[in-house]
N, C-alpha and C positions, 0 to 999 in steps of 0.2 A: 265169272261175275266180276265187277269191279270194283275195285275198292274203297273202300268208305275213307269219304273225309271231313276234317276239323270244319266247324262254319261257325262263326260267332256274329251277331246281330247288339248293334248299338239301341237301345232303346232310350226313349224321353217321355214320359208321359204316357208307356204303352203305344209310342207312335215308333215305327219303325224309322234310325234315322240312315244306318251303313251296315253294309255283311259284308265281311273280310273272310276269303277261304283260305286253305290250308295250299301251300304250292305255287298259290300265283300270289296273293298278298302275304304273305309269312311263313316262315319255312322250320326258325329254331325259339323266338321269341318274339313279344308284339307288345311294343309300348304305348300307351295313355298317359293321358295327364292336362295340365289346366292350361298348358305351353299352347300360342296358337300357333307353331310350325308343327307341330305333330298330328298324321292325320287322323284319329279321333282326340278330339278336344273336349276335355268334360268343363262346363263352364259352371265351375261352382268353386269359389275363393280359398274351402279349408281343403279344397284336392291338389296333393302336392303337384310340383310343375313338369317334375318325367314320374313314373310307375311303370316296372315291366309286371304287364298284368298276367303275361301269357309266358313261360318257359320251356326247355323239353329237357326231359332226363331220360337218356337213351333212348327208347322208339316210344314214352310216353310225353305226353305236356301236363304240364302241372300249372295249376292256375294260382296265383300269388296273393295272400287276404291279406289285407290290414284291418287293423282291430275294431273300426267300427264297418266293418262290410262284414254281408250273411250274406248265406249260400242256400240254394233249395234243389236236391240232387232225386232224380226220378229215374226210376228201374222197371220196362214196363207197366208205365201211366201208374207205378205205386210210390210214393216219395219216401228217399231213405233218411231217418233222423240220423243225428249227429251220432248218437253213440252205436247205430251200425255204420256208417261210414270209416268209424273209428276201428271195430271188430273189424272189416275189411282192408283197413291200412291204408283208406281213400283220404284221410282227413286227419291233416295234424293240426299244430297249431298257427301256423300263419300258410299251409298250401294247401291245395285240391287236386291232387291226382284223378285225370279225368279218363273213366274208364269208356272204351268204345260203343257200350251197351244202352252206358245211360244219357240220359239229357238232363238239362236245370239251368237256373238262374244265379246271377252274383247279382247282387245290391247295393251297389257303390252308394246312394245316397238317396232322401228320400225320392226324385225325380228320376234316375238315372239306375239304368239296372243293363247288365250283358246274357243274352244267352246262349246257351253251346249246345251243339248236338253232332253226331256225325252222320253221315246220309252221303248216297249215291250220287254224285258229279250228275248231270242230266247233258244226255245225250241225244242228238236228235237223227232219229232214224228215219229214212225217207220211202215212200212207199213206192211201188211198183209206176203208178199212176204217175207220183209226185215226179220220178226219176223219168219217166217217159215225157213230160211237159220240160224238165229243165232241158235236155237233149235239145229240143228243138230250140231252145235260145243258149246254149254254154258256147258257140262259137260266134267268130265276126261274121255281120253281116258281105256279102261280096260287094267290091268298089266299082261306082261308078269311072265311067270315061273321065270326067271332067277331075273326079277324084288322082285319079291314076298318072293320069301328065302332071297336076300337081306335085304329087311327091318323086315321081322321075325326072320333073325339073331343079324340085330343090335339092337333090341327091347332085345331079349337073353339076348345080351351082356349086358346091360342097365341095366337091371334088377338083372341080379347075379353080378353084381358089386355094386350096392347099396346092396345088401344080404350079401356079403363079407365083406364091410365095416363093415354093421352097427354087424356080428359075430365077427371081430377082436375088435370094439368098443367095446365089450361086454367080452371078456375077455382082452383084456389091464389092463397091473399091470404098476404104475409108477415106472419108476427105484428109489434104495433105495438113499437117499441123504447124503453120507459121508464125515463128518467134518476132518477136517485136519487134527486133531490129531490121529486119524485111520488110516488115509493114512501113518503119519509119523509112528505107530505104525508098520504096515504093513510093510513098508522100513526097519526098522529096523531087522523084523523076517525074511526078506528075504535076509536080506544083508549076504555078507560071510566079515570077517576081514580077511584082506592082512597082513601078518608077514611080516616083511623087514629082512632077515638075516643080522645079525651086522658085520662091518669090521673087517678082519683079519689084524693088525699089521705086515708089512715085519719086518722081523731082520734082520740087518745089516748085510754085509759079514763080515763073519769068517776071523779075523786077523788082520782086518780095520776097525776104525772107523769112525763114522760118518765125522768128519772134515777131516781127510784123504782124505776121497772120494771126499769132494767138492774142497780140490785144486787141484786133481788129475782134474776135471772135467775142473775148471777155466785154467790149463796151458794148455790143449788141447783145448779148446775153445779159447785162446789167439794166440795159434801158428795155427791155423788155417784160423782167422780171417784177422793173420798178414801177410801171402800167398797170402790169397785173397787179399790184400790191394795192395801188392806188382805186384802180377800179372796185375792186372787194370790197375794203375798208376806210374807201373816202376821204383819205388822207395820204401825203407823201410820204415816201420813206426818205426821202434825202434831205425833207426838211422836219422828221422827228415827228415825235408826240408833243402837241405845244401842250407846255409845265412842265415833260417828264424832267429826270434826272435823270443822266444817261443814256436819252435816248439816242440822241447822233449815234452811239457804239454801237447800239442792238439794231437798227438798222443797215449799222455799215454790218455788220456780223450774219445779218439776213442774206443781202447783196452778194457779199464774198462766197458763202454758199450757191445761194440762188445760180450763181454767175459762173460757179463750177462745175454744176450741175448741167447746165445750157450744153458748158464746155462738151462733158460729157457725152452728152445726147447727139451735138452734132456730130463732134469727131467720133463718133463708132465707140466710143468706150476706153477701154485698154486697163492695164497690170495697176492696180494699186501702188503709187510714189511713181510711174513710167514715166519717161517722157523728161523734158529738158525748156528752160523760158518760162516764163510767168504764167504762173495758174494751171502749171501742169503737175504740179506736187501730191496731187491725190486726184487718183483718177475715178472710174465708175467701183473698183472693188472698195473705196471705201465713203461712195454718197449716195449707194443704190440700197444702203442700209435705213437712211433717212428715212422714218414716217412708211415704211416697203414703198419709196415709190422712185420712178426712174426718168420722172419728170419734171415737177416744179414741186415747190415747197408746199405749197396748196394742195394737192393732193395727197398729204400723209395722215395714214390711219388715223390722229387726234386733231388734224386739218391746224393753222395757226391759231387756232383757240387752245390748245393743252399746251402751249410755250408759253404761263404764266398767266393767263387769263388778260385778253386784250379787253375785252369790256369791262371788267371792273377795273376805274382805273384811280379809287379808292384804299386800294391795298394796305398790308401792311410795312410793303419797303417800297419807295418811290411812285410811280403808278400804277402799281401790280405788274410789274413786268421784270425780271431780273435777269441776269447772263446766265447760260445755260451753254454748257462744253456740246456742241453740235459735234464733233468728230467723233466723244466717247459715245454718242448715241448709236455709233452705227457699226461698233465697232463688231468684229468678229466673235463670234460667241465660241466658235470650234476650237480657238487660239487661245480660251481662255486657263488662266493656269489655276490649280484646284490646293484650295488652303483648306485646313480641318474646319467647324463650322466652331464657335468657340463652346466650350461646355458650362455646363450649367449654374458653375461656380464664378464665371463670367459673365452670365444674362442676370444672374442674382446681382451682383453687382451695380450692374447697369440700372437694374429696376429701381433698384434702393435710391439711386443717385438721380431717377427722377419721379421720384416717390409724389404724389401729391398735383405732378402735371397733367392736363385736362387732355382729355383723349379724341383727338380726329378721326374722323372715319369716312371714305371716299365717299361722295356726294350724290345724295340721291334728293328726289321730289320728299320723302318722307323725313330724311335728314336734316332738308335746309328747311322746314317746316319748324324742326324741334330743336335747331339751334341756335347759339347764341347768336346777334347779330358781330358781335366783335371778334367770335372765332370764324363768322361765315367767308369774310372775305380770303383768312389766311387759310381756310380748310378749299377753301376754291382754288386759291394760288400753287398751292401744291396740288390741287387735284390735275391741273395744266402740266405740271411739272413729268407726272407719275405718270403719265397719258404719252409722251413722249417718250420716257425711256422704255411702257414696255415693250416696244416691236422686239428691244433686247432680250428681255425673255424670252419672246413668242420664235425669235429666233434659234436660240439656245435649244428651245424643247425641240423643235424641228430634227436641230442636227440630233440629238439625244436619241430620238424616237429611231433614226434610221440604225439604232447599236442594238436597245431594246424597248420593246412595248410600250409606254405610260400613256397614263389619263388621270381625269379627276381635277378639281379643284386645290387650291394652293390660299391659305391666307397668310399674307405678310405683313409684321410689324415691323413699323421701323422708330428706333431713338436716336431723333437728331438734333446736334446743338449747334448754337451758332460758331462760326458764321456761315458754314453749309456743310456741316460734317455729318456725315451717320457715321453712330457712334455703334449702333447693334442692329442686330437683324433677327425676328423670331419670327421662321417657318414651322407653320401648320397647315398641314397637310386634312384635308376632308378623308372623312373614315374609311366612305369607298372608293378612295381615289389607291393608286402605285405609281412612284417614283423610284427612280434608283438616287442611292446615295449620291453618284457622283453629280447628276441633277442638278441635284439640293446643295451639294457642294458649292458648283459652279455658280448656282444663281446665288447662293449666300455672297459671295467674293464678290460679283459684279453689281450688286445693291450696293456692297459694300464701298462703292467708286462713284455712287453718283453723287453729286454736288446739288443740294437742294437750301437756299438760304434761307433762313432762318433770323429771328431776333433775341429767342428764347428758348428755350427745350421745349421739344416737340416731340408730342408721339402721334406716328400717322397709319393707321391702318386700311388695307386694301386687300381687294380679292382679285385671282385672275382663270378666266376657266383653260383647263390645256387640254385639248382634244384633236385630234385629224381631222 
């Protein structure tokens, strides 16, 4: 006969929910509790979170109470109360020694109850019939043809692939391992040397010389210049602005460029200061800075209108037109050298000392709307001015950009007194804009070099956008 064993059943509501046997789930003890990694989970909050509900002492198990759980123990379908339990030594005070005979219930709570009993493992016995039916399917069915080449091919295959291997294993040579210096040897025997044929010297034309030709060059490049000047603007450059003051100068100052510039463009360019004779003193590296442009004056990004405003000719110094350093405009930005920017206790200064001075700000349709009429002409004049130097900036960022990334807007004050000095410089920067310090350095220092004249203390504000 076979032997009896433990069975315990999870109950909820009289609904059966888990049976745990003796042997395959539990063997010496069997924990519960409110913990949800453990596999019976009593879900009720005052049930603490392990409980070994289930124990064994020596070949018995003894079932573990705490004080508000009851027990109900049956002895042939007749229930034993507690104080035969107790005469039997089944029942102390916190266990239940569970005797093989009887069955019952624990009562963990009012919803939740386990119960025990021991009983015969079920076994299934097969009958004469049942054994005669399985006989005829317990083995493989026999392989078809088409079956049978399949697995004798892939078996083939199996086999000469491990044969292949382990032949290619068997002659592998490792490749040889070459130090650098072989390789560089090698480069060297394989290299061919490139001859550069050396320049041929032009000689001069026959019957002229060298300075001959360059003023031959500069008076056509002058009368040229002075056409175009004339054609634009309606008036001569070599006979001035009639009233100006000073104009003969800023014409001849137009010209001398102008005429450099020609220079320039015919002869191919060359080295910045190259070259030897009249009007070779600076070459395309320092007039191709001009306005960006590599051809006449007229074509620079503020066109002859941001060199002081030629139509207003009302101004507040002479016609509206004043000298303006054309070489600093073009000058190199990469060369430039980087001074601190001044600190705070510096612009403080500044401010104080022109406390009370009315504020310009670069020129718009909305501006000259709301402006005074006697700040409009001097707030035009410098706006000519500001139009001109910035390619310097626009430059400056260029080369910056190629070190590290920037973008964003930049707004610049400038405190300038007479008679063309900026006295300060206060860079701000837009919130979503990134500069690097040395930037802001560099353009602080070269604001700080332009010549803009002045009658009065001036404070002139402008924006500039810097993007790729």
């Amino acid at each position: 006969m076979s032997k009896k064993i433990l069975n315990l059943k999870l109950k909820y509501k009289d609904k059966i929910l888990d049976i745990v046997k003796q042997g395959s789930d539990f063997t010496n003890k069997f924990v519960i509790g409110s913990n949800k990694y453990l596999f019976w989970q009593i879900l009720d909050k005052k049930f603490p979170d392990k409980f070994p509900i289930l124990s064994k002492t020596g070949n018995r198990y003894k079932i573990n109470l705490r004080p508000d759980m009851d027990v109900q123990v049956r002895k042939n379908n007749q229930v034993l109360e507690r104080d035969q339990l107790k005469n039997k030594k089944l029942l102390s005070k916190n266990s239940l020694i569970i005797d093989p005979e009887t069955e019952g219930e624990i009562y963990i709570s009012k919803d939740w109850k386990i119960e025990y009993n021991y009983a015969v493992p079920y076994q299934f016995v097969p009958t004469a019939e049942e054994k005669k039916i399985a006989s005829q399917f317990a083995h493989m069915p026999s392989l078809e043809p088409q079956e049978k080449f399949t697995r004798i091919f892939i078996l083939l295959g199996i086999v000469f692939t491990f044969v292949g291997l382990y032949i290619a294993d068997l002659n592998y040579v490792p490749p040889e391992k070459v130090d650098i210096t072989d390789k560089l040897q090698r480069l060297e025997e394989i290299a061919t040397q490139v001859q550069v044929p050396e320049p041929v010297a032009q000689e001069p034309t026959a019957g002229k010389g060298a300075e001959e030709e360059v003023e031959e060059e500069v008076e056509q490049a002058a009368e040229m210049t002075a056409a175009e000047f004339e054609d634009n603007f309606g008036f001569s450059v070599d006979g001035g602005v009639p009233g100006g003051e000073g104009a003969e100068d800023f014409a001849n100052q137009l010209l001398e460029v102008a005429s450099e510039q020609e220079i320039t463009v015919a002869g191919g360019g060359g080295e910045a200061g190259a070259g030897q004779g009249p009007g070779a003193g600076a070459g395309a590296g320092a007039l191709d800075n001009i306005g960006g442009s590599t051809t006449d004056l007229s074509s620079s990004g503020s066109s002859l209108d941001g060199l002081g405003g030629l139509g207003d000719f009302e101004g507040e110094i002479g016609v509206g037109m004043e000298e303006v350093d054309m070489a600093s405009m073009g000058a190199d930005a990469g060369n430039y050298t980087i001074h601190k920017i001044s600190s705070q206790a510096d612009l403080a200064a500044v401010q104080k000392k022109f406390a009370g001075v009315q504020k310009l700000k670069e020129g718009s349709i909305q501006i000259a709307e709301e402006e005074a009429p006697q700040n409009q002409s001097v707030r035009v004049r410098i706006d000519g001015i500001i139009n001109t130097y910035k390619p310097q900036l626009a430059r400056l960022y260029r080369n910056e950009t190629m070190l590290m990334d920037m973008h964003g807007n930049v707004e610049f004050v400038l405190y300038i007194s007479p008679p063309n000095e900026v006295v300060e410089v206060q860079i701000k920067p837009a919130a979503d804009s990134y500069f690097t310090d040395s930037f802001l350095e560099k353009a602080y220092n070269m604001i700080m070099d332009w010549k803009i004249k002045v009658n009065e203390n001036r404070i002139y504000t402008f924006r500039q956008k810097f993007y790729k």
